[in-house]
N, C-alpha and C positions, 0 to 999 in steps of 0.2 A: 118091152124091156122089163126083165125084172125090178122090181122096185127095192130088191135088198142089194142087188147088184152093187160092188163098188161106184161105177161110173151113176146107178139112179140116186146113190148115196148122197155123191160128189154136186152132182145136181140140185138134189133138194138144198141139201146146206149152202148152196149159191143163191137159190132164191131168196133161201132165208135173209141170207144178208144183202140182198139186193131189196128185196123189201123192208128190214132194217132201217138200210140207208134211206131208202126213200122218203117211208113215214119222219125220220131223223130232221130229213133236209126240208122237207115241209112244214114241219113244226116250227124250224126254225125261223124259217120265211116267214109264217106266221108272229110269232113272236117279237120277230123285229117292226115288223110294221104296224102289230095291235096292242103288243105288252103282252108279258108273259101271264101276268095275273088277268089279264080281260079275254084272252084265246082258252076255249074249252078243247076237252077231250074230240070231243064230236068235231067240232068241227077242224081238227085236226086228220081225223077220219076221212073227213068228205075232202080234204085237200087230198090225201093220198089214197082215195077210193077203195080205199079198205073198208073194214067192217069196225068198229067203235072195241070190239073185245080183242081184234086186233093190234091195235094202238098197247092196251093195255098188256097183252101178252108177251110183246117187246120191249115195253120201257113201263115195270108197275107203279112208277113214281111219274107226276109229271115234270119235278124236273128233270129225270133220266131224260128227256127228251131236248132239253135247253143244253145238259151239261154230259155227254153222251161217251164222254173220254174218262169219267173217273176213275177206273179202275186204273187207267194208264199214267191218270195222276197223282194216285194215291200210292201207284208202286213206285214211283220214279227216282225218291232218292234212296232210299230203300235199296233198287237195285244196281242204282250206282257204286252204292258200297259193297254190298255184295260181290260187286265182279270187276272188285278195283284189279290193280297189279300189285305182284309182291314188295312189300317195303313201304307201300303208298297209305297214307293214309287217309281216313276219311273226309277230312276237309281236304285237304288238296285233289281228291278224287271229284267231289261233287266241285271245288272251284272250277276244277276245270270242266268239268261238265257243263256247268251253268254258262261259262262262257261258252261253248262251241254250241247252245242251245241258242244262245244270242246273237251270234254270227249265221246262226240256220234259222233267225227269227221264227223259233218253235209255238206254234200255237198254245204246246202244252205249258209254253213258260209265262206263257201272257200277250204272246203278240196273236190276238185273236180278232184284229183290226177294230173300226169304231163303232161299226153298226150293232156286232154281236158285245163290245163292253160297255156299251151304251146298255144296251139290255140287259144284262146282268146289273148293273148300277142302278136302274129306273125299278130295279124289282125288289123288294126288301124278302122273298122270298128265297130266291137266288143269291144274292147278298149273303144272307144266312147260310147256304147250302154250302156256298165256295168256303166258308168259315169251318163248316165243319170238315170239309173235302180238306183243308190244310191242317188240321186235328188229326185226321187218320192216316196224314201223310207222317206224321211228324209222329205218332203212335208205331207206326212201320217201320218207322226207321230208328227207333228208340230199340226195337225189338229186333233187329238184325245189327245191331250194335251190342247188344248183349250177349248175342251168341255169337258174334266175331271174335267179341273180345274174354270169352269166359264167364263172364260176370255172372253169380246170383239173383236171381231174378228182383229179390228185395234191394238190390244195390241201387242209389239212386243216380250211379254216374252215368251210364248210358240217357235216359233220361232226361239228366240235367243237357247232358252232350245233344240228345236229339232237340231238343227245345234251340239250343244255341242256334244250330244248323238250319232247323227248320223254321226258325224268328230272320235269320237272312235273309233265308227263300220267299219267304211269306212277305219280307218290306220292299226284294225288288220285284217279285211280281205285283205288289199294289203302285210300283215307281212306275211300271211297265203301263200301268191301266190305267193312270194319271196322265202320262204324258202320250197316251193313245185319245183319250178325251179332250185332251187342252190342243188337240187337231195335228201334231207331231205325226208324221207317215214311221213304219216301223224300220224303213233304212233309218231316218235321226234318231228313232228309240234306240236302234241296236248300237248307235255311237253315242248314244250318252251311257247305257248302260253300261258297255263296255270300255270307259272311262271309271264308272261309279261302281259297280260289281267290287272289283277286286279290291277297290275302298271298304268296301264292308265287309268281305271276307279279312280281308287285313286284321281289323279291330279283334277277329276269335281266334289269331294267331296267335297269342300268349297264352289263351287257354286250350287250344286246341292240338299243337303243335305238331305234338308227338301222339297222341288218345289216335291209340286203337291200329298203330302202325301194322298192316298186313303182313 
């Protein structure tokens, strides 16, 4: 077979991400049963019989390899607003987002079950990470808010707007990883949240109301 061939193309980029996946889910195995601070490179390697520059080639952070979704988390409300409907505006877009993540117990919303927020929790490196991971989410959508709505990039209301939004997101997914640790299965998480959610959306309902209607 040709190797530039569409089909040897399609191929290789399969492995890639079948190897990906692999080293990914080995990692994590690891992680959960050693701690993420005590599991090396290496021998993350020898779990998915790779080669050690391997491991690094696909994930050049080690926690790329605990927290493997970030880009998907970092765009998420970002692209909610982005591709609201016309008339809708941003909080009521991402409200309802949030909830139909809640009733699809979304991993990227926090129901990540106990093994993997245990790990995250026991780690003060990951701790850190997920912190700044909701920084860039909240950066993201500061910045597709401003260009939704016009604004001068020096204006501070998008901004303040994304803080608001993204301080929401940010206290029910720590609700989410609180009541997955305190032994809660993610059907009861997803009926408390889904009680509690729209309580806190509520509260940015005087400031939010109308900001930024599509």
């Amino acid at each position: 077979m040709d190797p530039n061939t569409p089909a040897a193309l399609g191929l290789r980029e399969t492995k890639k991400r079948e190897t990906r996946q692999l080293i990914s889910d080995r990692a994590t195995r690891l992680f959960i049963e050693r701690g993420f601070e005590r599991t090396t490179i290496a021998e993350i390697a020898d779990a998915a019989r790779v080669a050690k520059k391997t491991v690094t080639n696909y994930f050049p952070h080690k926690e790329d390899l605990a927290l493997d979704h970030q880009d998907e988390f970092v765009a998420a409300l970002a692209g909610t607003v982005a591709a609201r409907e016309p008339g809708e505006t941003p909080l009521t877009a991402l409200r309802g987002a949030f909830l139909a993540a809640v009733e699809a117990q979304d991993p990227v919303a926090g129901f990540a079950g106990p093994a993997f927020t245990r790990m995250i929790a026991d780690s003060p490196t990951l701790t850190a990470c997920l912190r700044g991971l909701h920084d860039r989410r909240e950066d993201a959508l500061a910045a597709v808010l401003a260009e939704s709505t016009a604004t001068p990039p020096d204006d501070i209301t998008p901004r303040t707007a994304a803080a608001l939004l993204g301080g929401v997101h940010r206290v029910l997914f720590t609700r989410i990883q609180e009541l997955t640790l305190a032994g809660h299965t993610n059907p009861e998480i997803a009926e408390v949240l889904a009680r509690e959610a729209p309580r806190a959306f509520d509260l940015l309902t005087p400031a939010l109301a109308d900001y930024g209607r599509s």
